[in-house]
PDB file of N, H, CA, C and O in Angstrom:
ATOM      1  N   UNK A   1     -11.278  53.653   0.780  1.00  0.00           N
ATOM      2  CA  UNK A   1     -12.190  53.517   1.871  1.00  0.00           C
ATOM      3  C   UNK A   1     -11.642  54.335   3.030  1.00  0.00           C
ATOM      4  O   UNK A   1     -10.424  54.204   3.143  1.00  0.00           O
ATOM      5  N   UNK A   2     -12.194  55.125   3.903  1.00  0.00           N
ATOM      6  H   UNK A   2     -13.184  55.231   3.811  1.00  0.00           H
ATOM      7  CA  UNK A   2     -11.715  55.870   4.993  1.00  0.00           C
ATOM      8  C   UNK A   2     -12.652  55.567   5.844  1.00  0.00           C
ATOM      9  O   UNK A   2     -13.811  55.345   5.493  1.00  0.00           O
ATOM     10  N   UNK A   3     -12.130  55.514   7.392  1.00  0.00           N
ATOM     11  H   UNK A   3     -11.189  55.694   7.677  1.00  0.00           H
ATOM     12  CA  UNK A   3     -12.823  55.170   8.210  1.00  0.00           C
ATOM     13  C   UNK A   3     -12.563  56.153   9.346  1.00  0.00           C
ATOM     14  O   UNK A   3     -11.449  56.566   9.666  1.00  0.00           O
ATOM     15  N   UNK A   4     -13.854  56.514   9.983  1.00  0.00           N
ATOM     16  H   UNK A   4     -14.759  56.178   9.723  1.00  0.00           H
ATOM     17  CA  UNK A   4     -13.619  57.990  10.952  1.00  0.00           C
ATOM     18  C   UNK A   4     -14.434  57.613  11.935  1.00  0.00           C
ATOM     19  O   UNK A   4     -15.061  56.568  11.758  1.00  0.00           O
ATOM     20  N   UNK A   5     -14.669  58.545  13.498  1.00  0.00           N
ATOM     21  H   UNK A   5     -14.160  59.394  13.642  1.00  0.00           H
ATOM     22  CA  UNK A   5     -15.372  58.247  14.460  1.00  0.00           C
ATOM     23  C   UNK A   5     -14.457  58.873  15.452  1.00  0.00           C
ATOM     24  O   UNK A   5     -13.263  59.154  15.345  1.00  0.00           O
ATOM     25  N   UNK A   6     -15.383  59.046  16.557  1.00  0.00           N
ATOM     26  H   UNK A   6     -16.353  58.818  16.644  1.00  0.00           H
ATOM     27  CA  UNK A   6     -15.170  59.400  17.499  1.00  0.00           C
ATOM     28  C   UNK A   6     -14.568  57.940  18.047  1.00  0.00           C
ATOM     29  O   UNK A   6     -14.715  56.888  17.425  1.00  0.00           O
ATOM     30  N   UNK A   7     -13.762  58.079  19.506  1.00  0.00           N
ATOM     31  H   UNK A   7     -13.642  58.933  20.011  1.00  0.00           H
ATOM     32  CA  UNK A   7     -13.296  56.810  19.946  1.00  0.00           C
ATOM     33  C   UNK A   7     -13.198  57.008  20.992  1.00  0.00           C
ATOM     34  O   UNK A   7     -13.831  58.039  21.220  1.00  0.00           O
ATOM     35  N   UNK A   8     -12.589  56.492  22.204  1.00  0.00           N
ATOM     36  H   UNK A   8     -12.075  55.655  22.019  1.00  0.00           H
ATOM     37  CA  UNK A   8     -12.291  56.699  23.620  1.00  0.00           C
ATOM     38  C   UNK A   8     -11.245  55.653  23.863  1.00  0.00           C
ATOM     39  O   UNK A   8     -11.478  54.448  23.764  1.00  0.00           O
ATOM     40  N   UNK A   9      -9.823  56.276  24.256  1.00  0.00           N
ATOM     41  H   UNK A   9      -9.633  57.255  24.336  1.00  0.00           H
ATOM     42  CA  UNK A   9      -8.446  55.626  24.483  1.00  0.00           C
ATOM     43  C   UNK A   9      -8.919  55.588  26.050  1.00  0.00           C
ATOM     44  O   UNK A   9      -9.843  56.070  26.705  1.00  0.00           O
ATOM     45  N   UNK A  10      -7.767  54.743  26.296  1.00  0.00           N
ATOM     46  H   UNK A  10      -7.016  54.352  25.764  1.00  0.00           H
ATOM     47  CA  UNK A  10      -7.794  54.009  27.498  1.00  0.00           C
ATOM     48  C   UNK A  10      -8.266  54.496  29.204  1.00  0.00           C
ATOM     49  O   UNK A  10      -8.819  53.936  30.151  1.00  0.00           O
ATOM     50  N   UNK A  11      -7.808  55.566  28.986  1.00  0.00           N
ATOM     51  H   UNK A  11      -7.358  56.021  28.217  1.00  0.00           H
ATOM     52  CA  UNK A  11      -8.555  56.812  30.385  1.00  0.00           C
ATOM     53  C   UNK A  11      -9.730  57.136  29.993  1.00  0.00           C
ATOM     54  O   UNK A  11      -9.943  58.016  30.827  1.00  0.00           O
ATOM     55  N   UNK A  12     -10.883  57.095  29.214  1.00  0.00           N
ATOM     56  H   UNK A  12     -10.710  56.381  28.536  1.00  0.00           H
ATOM     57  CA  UNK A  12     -11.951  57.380  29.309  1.00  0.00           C
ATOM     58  C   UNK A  12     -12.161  58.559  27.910  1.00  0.00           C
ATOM     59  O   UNK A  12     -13.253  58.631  27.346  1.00  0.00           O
ATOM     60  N   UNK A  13     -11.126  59.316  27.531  1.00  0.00           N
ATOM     61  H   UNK A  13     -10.239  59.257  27.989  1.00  0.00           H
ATOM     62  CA  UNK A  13     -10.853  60.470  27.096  1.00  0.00           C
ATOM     63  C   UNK A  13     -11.826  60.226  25.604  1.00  0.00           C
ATOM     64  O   UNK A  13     -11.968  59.047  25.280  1.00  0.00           O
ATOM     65  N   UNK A  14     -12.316  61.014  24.938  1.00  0.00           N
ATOM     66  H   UNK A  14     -12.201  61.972  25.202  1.00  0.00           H
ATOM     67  CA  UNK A  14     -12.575  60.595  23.785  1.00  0.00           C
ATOM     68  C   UNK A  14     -11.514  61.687  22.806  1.00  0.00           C
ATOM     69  O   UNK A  14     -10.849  62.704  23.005  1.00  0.00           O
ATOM     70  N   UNK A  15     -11.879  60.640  21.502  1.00  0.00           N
ATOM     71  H   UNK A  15     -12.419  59.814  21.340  1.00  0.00           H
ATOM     72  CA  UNK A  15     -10.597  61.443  20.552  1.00  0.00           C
ATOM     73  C   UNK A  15     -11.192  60.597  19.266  1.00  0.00           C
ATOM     74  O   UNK A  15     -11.589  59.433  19.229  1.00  0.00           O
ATOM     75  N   UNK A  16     -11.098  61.777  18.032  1.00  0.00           N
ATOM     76  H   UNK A  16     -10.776  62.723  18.062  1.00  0.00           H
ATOM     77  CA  UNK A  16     -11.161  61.774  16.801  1.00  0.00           C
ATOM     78  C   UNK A  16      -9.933  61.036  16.400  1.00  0.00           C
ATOM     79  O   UNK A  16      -8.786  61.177  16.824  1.00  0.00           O
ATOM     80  N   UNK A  17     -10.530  59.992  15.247  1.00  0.00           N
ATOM     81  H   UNK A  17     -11.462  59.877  14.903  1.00  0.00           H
ATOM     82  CA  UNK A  17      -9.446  59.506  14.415  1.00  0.00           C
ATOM     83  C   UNK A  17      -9.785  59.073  13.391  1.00  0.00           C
ATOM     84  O   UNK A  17     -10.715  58.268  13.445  1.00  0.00           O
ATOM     85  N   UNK A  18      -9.189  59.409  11.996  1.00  0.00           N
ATOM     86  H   UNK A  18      -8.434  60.063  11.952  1.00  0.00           H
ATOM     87  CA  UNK A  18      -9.458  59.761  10.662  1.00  0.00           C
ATOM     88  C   UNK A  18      -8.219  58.833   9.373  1.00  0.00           C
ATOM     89  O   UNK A  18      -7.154  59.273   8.943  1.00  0.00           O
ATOM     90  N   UNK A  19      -8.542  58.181   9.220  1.00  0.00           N
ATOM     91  H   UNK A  19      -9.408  57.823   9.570  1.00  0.00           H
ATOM     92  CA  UNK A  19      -7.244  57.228   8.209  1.00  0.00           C
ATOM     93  C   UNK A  19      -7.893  56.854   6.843  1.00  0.00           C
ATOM     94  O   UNK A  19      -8.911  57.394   6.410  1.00  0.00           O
ATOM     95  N   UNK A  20      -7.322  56.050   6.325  1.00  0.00           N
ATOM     96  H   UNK A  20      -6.495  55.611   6.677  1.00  0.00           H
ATOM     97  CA  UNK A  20      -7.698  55.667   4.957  1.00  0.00           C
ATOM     98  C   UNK A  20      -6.984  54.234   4.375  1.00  0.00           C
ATOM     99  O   UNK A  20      -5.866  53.823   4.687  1.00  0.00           O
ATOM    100  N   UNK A  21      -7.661  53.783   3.717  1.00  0.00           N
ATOM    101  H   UNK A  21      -8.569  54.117   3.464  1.00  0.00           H
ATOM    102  CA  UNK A  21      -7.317  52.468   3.987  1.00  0.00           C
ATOM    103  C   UNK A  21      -7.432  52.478   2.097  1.00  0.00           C
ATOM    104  O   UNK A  21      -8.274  52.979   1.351  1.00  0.00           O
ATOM    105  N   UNK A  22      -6.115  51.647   1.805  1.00  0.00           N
ATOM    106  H   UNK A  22      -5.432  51.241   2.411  1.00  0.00           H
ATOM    107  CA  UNK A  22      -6.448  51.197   0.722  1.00  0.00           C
ATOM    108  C   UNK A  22      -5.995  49.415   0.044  1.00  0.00           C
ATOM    109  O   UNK A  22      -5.209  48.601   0.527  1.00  0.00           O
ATOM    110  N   UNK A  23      -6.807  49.317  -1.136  1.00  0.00           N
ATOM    111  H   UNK A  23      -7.446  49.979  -1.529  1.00  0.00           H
ATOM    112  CA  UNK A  23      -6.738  48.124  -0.812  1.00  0.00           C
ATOM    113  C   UNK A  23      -6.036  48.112  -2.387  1.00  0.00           C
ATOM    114  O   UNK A  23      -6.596  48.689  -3.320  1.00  0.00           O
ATOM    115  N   UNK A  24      -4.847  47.439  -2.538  1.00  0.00           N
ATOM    116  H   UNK A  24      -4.393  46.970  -1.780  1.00  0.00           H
ATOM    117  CA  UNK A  24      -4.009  47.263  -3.896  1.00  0.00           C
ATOM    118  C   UNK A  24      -3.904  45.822  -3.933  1.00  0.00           C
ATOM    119  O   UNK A  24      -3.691  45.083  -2.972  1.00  0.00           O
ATOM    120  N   UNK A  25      -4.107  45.439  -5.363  1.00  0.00           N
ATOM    121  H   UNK A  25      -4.280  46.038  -6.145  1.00  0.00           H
ATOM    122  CA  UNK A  25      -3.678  44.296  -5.950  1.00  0.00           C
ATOM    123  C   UNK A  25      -2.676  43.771  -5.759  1.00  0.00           C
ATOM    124  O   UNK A  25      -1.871  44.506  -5.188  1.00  0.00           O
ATOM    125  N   UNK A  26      -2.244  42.573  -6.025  1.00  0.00           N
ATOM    126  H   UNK A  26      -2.898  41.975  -6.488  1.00  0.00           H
ATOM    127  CA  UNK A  26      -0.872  42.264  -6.447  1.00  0.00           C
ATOM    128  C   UNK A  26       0.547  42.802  -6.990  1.00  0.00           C
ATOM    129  O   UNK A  26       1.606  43.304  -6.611  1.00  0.00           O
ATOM    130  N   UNK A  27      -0.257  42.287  -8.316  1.00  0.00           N
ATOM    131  H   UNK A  27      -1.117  41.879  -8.624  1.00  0.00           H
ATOM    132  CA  UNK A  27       0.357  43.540  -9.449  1.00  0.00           C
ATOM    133  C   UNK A  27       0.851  44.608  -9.158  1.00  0.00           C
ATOM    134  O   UNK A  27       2.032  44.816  -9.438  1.00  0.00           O
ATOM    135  N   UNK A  28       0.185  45.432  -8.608  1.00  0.00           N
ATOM    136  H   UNK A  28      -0.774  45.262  -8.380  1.00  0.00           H
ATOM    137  CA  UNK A  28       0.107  46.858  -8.214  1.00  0.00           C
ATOM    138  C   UNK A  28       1.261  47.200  -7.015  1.00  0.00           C
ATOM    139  O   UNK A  28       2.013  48.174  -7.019  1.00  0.00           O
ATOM    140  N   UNK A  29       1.194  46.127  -5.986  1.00  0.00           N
ATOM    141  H   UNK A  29       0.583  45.336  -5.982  1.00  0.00           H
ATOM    142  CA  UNK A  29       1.977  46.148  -4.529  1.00  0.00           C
ATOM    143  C   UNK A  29       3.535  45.778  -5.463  1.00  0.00           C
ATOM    144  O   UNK A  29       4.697  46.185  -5.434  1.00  0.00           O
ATOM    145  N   UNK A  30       2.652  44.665  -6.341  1.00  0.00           N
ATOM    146  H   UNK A  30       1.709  44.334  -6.365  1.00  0.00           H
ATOM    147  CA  UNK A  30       4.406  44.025  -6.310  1.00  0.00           C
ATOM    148  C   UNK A  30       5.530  45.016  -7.021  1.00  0.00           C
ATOM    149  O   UNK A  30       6.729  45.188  -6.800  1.00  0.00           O
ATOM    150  N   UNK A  31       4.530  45.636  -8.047  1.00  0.00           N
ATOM    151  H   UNK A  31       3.556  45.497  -8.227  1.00  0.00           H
ATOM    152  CA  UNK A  31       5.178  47.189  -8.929  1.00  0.00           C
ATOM    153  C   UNK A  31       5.826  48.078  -8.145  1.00  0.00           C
ATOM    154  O   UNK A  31       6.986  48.441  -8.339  1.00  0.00           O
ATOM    155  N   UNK A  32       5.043  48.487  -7.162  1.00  0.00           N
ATOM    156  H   UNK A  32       4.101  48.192  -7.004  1.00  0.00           H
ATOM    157  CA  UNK A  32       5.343  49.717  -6.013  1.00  0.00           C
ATOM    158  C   UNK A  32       6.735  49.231  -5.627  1.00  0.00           C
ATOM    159  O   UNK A  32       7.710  49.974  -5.519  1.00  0.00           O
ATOM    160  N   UNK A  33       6.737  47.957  -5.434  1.00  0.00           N
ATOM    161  H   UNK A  33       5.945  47.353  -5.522  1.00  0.00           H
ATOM    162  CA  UNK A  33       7.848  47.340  -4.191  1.00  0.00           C
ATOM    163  C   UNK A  33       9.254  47.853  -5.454  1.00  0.00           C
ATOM    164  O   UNK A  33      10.180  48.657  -5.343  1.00  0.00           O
ATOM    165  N   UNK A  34       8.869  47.044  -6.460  1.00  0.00           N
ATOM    166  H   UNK A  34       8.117  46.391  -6.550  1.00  0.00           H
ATOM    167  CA  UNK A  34      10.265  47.270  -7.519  1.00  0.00           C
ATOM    168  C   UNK A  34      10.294  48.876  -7.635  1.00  0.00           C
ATOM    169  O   UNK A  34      11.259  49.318  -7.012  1.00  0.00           O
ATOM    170  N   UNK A  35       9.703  49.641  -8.103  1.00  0.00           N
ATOM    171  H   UNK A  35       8.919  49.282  -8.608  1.00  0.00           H
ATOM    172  CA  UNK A  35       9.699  51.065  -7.759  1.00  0.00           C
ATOM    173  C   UNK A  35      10.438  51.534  -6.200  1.00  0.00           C
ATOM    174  O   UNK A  35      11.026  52.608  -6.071  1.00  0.00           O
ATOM    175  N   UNK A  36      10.345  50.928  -5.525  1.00  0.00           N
ATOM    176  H   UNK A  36       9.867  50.056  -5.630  1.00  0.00           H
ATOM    177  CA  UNK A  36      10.566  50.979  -4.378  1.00  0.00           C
ATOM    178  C   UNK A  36      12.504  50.841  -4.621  1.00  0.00           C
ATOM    179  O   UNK A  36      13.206  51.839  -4.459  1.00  0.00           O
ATOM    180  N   UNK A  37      13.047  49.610  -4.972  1.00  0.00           N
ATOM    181  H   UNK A  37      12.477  48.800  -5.104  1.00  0.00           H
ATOM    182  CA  UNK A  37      14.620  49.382  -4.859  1.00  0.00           C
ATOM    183  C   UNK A  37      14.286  47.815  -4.920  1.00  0.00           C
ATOM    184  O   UNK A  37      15.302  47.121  -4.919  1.00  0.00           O
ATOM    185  N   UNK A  38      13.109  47.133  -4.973  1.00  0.00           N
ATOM    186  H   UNK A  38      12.284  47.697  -4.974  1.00  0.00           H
ATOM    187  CA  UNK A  38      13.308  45.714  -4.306  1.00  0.00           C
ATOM    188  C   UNK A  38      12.969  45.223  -5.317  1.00  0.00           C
ATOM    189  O   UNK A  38      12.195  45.687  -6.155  1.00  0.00           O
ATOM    190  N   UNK A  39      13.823  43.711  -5.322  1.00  0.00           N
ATOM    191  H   UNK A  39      14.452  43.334  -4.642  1.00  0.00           H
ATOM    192  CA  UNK A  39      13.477  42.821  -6.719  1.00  0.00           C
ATOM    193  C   UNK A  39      13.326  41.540  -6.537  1.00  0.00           C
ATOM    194  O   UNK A  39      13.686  41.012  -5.485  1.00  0.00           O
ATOM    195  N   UNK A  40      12.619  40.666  -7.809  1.00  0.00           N
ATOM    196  H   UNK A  40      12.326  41.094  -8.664  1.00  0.00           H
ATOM    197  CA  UNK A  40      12.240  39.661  -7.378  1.00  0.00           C
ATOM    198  C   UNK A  40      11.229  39.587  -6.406  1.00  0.00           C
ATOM    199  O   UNK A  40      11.345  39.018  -5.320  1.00  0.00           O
ATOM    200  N   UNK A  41      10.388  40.085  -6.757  1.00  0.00           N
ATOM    201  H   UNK A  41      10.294  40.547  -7.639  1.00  0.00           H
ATOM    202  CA  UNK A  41       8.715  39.986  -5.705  1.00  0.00           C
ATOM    203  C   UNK A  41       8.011  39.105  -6.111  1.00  0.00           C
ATOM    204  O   UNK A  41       7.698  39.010  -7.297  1.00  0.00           O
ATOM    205  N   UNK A  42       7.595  38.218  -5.111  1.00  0.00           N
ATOM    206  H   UNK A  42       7.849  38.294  -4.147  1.00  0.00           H
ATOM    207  CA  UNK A  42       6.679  36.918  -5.376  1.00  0.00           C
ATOM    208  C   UNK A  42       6.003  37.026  -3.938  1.00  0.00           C
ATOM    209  O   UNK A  42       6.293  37.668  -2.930  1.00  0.00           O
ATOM    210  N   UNK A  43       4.905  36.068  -4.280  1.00  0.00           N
ATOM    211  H   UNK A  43       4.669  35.546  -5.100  1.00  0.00           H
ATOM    212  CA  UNK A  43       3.957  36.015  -3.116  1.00  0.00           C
ATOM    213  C   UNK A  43       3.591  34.777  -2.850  1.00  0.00           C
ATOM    214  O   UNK A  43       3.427  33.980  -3.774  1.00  0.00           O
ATOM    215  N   UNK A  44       3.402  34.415  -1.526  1.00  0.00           N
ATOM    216  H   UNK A  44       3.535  35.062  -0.775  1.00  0.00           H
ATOM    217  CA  UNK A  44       3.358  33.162  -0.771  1.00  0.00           C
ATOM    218  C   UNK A  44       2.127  33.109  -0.601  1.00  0.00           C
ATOM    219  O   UNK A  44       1.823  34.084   0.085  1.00  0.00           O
ATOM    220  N   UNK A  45       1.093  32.410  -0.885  1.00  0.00           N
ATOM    221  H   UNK A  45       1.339  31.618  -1.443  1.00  0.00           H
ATOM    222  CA  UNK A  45      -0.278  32.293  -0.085  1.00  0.00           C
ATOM    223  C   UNK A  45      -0.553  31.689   0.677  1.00  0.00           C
ATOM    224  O   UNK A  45      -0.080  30.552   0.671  1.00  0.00           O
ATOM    225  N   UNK A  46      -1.470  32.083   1.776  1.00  0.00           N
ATOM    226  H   UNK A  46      -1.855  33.006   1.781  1.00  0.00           H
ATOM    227  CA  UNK A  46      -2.265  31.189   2.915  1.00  0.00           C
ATOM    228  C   UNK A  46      -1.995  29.983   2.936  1.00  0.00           C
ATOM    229  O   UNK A  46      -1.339  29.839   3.968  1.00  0.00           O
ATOM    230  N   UNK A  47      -2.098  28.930   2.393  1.00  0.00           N
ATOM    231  H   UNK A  47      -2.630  29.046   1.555  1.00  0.00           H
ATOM    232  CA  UNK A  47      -2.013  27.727   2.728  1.00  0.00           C
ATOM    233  C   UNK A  47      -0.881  27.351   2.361  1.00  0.00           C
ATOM    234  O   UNK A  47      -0.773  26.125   2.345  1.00  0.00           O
ATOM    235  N   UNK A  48       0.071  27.952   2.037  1.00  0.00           N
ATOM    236  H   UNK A  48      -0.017  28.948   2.050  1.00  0.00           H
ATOM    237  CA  UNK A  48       1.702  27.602   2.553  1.00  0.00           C
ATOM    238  C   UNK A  48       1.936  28.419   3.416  1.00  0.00           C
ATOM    239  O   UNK A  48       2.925  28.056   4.054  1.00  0.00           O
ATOM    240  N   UNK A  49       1.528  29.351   3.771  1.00  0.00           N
ATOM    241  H   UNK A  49       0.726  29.646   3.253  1.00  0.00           H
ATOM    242  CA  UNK A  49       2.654  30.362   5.234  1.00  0.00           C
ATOM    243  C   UNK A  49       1.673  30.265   6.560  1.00  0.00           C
ATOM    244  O   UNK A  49       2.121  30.711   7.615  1.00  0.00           O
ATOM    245  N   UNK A  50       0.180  29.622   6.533  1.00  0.00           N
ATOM    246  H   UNK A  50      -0.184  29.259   5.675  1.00  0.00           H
ATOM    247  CA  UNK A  50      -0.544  29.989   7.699  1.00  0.00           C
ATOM    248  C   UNK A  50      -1.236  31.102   8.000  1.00  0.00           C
ATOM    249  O   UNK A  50      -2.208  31.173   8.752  1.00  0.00           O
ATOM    250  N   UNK A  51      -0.472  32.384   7.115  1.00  0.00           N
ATOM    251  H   UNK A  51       0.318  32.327   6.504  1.00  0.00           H
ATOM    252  CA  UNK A  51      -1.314  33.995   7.173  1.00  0.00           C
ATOM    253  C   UNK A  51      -2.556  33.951   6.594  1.00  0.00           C
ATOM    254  O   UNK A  51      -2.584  33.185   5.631  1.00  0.00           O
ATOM    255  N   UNK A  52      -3.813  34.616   6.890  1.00  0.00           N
ATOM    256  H   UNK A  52      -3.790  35.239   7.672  1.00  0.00           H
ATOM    257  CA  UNK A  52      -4.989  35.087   6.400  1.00  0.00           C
ATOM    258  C   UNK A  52      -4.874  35.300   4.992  1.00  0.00           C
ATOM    259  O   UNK A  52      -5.498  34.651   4.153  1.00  0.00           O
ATOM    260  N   UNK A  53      -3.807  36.517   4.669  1.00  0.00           N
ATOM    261  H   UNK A  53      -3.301  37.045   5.350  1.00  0.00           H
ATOM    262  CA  UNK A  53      -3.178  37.120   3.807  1.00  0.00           C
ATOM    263  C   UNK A  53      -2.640  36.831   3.082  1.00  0.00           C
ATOM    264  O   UNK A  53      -1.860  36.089   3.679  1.00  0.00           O
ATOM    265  N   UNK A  54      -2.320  36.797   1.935  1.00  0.00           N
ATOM    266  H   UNK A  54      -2.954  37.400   1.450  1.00  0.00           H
ATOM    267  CA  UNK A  54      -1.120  36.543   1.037  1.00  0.00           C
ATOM    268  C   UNK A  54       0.430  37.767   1.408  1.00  0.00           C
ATOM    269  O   UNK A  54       0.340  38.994   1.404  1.00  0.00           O
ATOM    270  N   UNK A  55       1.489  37.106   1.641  1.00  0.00           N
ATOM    271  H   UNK A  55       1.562  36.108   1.644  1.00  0.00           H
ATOM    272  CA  UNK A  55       2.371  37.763   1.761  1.00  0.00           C
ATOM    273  C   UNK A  55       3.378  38.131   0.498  1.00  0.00           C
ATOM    274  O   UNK A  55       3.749  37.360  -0.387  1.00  0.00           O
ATOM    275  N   UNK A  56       3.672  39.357   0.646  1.00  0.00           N
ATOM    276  H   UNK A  56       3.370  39.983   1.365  1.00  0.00           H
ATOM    277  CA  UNK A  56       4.758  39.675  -0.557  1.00  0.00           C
ATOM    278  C   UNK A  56       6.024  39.568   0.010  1.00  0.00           C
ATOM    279  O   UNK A  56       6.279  40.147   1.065  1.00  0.00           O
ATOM    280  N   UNK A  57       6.911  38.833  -0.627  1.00  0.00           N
ATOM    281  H   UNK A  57       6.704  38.362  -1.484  1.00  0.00           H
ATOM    282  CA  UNK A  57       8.478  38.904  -0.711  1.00  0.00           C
ATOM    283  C   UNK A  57       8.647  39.304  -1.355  1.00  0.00           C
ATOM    284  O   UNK A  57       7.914  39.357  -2.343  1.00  0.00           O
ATOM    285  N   UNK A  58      10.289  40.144  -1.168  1.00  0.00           N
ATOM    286  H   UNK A  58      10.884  40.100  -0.366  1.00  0.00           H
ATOM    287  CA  UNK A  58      10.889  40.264  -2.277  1.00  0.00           C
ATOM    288  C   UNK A  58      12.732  41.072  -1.150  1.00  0.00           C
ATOM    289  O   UNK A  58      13.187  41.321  -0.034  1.00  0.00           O
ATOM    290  N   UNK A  59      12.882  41.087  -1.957  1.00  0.00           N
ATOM    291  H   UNK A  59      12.512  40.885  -2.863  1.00  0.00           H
ATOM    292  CA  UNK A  59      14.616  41.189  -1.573  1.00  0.00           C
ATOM    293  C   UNK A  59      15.012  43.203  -1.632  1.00  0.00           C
ATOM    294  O   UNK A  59      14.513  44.114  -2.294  1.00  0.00           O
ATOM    295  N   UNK A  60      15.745  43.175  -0.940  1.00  0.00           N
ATOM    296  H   UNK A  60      16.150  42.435  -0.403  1.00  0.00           H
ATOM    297  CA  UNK A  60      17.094  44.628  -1.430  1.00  0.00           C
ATOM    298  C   UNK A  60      17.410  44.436  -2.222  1.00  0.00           C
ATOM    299  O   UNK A  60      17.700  43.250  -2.381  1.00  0.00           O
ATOM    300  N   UNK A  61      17.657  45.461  -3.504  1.00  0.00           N
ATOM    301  H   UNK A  61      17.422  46.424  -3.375  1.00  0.00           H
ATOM    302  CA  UNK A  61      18.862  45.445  -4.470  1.00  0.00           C
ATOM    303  C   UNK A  61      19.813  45.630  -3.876  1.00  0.00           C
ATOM    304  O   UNK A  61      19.569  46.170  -2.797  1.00  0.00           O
ATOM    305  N   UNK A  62      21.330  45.349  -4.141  1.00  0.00           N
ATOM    306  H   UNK A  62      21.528  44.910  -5.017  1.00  0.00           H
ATOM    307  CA  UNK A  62      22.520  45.506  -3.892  1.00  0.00           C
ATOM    308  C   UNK A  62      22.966  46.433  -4.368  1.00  0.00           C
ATOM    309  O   UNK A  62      24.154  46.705  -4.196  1.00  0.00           O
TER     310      UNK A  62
END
């Protein structure tokens, strides 16, 4: 999904801004993360942490 538009920062100024947004699974995040160096990835959901979100943990390798 990418989202674009014209905008106007805080002085009035207008300015282009262009990003991309993506949206990954679980699975997918928790893979990246071990790909990443980090192990042991688990996820906490909403109604234990209070976030909207489900959060991913996971640790440094040593």
């Amino acid at each position: 999904m990418q989202f674009s538009g014209p905008f106007r920062d805080s002085n009035g100024a207008s300015r282009y801004v262009r990003t991309t947004y993506w949206a990954l699974g679980q699975d997918r995040l928790a893979g990246l993360a071990v790909e990443a160096g980090f192990v042991d990835p688990g996820w906490r959901m909403p109604q234990e942490t209070g976030f909207f979100q489900p959060l991913l943990v996971a640790r440094a390798s040593k």
